[in-house]
C-alpha positions in Angstrom: 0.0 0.0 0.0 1.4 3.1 -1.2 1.3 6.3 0.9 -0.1 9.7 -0.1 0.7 13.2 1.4 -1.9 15.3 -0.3 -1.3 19.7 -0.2 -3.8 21.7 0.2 -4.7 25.7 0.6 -7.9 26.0 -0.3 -11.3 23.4 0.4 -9.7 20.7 -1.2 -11.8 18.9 -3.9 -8.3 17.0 -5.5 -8.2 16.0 -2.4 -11.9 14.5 -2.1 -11.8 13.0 -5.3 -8.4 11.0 -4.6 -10.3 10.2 -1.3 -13.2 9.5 -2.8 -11.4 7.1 -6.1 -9.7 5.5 -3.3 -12.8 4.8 -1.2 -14.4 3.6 -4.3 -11.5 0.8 -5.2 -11.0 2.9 -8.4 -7.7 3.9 -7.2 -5.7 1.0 -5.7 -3.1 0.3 -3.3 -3.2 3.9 -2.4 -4.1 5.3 1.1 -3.7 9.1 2.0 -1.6 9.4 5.1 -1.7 12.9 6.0 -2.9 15.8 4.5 -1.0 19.2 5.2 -1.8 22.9 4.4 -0.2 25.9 5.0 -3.6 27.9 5.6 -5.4 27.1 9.1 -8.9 28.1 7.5 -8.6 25.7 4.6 -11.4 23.8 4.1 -9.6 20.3 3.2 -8.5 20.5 6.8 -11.8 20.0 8.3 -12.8 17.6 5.0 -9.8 15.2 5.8 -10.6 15.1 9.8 -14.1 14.5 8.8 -12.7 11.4 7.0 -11.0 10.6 9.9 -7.5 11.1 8.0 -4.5 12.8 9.8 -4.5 16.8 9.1 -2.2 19.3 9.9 -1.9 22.6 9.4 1.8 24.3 8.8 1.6 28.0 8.6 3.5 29.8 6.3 3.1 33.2 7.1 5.7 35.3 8.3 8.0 32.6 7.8 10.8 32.0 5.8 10.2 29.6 2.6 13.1 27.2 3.4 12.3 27.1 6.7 8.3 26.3 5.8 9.6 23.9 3.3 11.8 21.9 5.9 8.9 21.4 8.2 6.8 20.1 5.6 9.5 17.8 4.4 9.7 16.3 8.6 6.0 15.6 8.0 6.1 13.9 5.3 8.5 12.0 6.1 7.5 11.5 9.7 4.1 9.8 8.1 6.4 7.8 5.7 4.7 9.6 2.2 5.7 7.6 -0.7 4.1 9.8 -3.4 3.3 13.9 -2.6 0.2 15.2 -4.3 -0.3 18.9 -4.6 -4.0 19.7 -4.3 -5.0 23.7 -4.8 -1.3 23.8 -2.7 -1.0 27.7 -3.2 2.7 27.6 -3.1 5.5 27.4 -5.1 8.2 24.4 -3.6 11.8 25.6 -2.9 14.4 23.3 -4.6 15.3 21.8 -1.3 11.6 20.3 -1.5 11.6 18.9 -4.8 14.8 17.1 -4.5 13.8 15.8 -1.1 11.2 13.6 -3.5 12.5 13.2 -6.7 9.9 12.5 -9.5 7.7 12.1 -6.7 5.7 14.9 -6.0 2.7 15.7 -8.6 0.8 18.5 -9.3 -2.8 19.1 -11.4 -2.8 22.3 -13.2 -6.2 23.6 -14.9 -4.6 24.4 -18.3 -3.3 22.0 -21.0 0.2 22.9 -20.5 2.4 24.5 -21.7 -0.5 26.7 -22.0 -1.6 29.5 -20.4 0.6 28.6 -16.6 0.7 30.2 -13.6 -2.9 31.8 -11.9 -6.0 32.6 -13.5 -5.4 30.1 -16.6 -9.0 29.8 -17.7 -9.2 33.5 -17.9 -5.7 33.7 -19.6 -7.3 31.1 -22.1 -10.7 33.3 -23.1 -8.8 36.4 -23.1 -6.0 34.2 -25.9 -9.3 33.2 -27.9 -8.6 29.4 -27.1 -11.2 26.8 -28.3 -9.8 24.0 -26.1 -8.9 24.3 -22.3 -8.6 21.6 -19.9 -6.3 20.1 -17.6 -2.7 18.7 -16.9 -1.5 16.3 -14.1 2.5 16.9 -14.3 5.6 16.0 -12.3 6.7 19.0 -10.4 10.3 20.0 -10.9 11.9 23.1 -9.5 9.9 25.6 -12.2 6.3 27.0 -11.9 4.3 24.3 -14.3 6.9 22.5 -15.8 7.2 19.0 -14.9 7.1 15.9 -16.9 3.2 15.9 -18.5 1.2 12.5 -17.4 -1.7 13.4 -18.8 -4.5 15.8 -20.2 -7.9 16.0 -20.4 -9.2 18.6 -22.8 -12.8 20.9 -22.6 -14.2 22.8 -25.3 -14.4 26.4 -24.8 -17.8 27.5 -25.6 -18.9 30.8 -27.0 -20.9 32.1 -23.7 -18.4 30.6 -21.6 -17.2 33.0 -18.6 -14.3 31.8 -16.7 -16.1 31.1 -14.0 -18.5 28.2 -15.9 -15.2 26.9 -18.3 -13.5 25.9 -14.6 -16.1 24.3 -13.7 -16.2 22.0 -16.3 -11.9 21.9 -16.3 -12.8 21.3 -12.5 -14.4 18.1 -13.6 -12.2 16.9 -15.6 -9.4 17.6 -12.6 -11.3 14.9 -10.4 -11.3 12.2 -13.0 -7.3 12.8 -14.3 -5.6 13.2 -10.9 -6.6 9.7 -9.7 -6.0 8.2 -13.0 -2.6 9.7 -13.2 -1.8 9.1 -9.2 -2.6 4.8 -10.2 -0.3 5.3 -13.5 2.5 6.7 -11.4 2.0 4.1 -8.3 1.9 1.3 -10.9 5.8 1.6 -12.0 4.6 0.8 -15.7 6.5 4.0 -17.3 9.7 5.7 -18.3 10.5 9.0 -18.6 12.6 10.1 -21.9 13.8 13.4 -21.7 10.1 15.4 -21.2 8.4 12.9 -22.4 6.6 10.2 -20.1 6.0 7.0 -21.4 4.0 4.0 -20.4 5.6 0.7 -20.7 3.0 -2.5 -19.9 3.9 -5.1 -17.5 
């Protein structure tokens, strides 16, 4: 059984939909560990003690990043994480972090990268005139939305769409992919050739 840390800032839907894929036996040998954030008022805090999973909060304010970073690493370690999984996790991960779990920390961004990274990409992708959005689940390496791609799952942008009604439906698409990808990575079955990751059957 394979150990997740999930990241969280915000109320945490990644978070319930791993839960929930796990809880479900669509996601297997997977169990979520701990769940940290660095915000106390996070709502995937009170979710995860609902569920009866260890939660922690880790506050980041006023603090310096390395030294944020280093207690995060002592708690995931201290619940023995094999496999990070940023969730909403409204920070960016000092080097010190990333190499403390090489090619083992994930992130899902709401874009189909390498479009449109960074905050605010549904917006980014109305304002560009894009007709597809969606979603990328990615390795996380030491830049902002760069990491090996796992995979996407695209949306069609529709003429009326706000920004507020094209996340939803990236949203969506978010709670089906990060599972998926989390069981792809947990299996083992892949390589990774320069950016490009590839999966190799048993």
């Amino acid at each position: 059984m394979k150990r997740l840390g999930i990241l969280l800032s915000g109320r945490g839907s990644n978070f319930l939909a791993i839960a929930k894929a796990i809880r479900e036996q669509q996601l297997l040998g997977a169990e979520i560990a701990v769940v940290l954030s660095n915000r106390e008022d996070a709502g995937g805090l009170e979710a995860a003690r609902e569920l009866n999973i260890p939660a922690f909060c880790v506050p980041s304010s006023g603090r310096k990043r390395a030294e944020h970073d280093a207690e995060m690493i002592a708690r995931l370690h201290q619940h023995r994480v094999d496999l990070v999984c940023l969730a909403g996790y409204m920070r960016v991960l000092t080097p010190d972090f990333v190499r403390a779990f090489p090619e083992r920390i994930l992130n899902v961004h709401p874009s189909l990268l390498p479009a449109f990274p960074g905050l605010d990409a549904q917006r980014q992708a109305l304002e560009y005139g894009a007709k597809v959005a969606g979603c990328t689940v990615h390795f996380v390496d030491e830049a902002v939305d760069h990491g090996v791609i796992i995979l996407q799952k695209a949306v069609q942008v529709k003429e009326d769409d706000t920004a507020e009604t094209l996340s939803a439906r990236v949203l969506q698409q978010e709670h089906a992919a990060y599972p998926e990808a989390i069981g792809r990575v947990l299996s083992g079955q892949y390589v990774i050739s320069g950016r490009r990751y590839l999966r190799r059957d048993k």
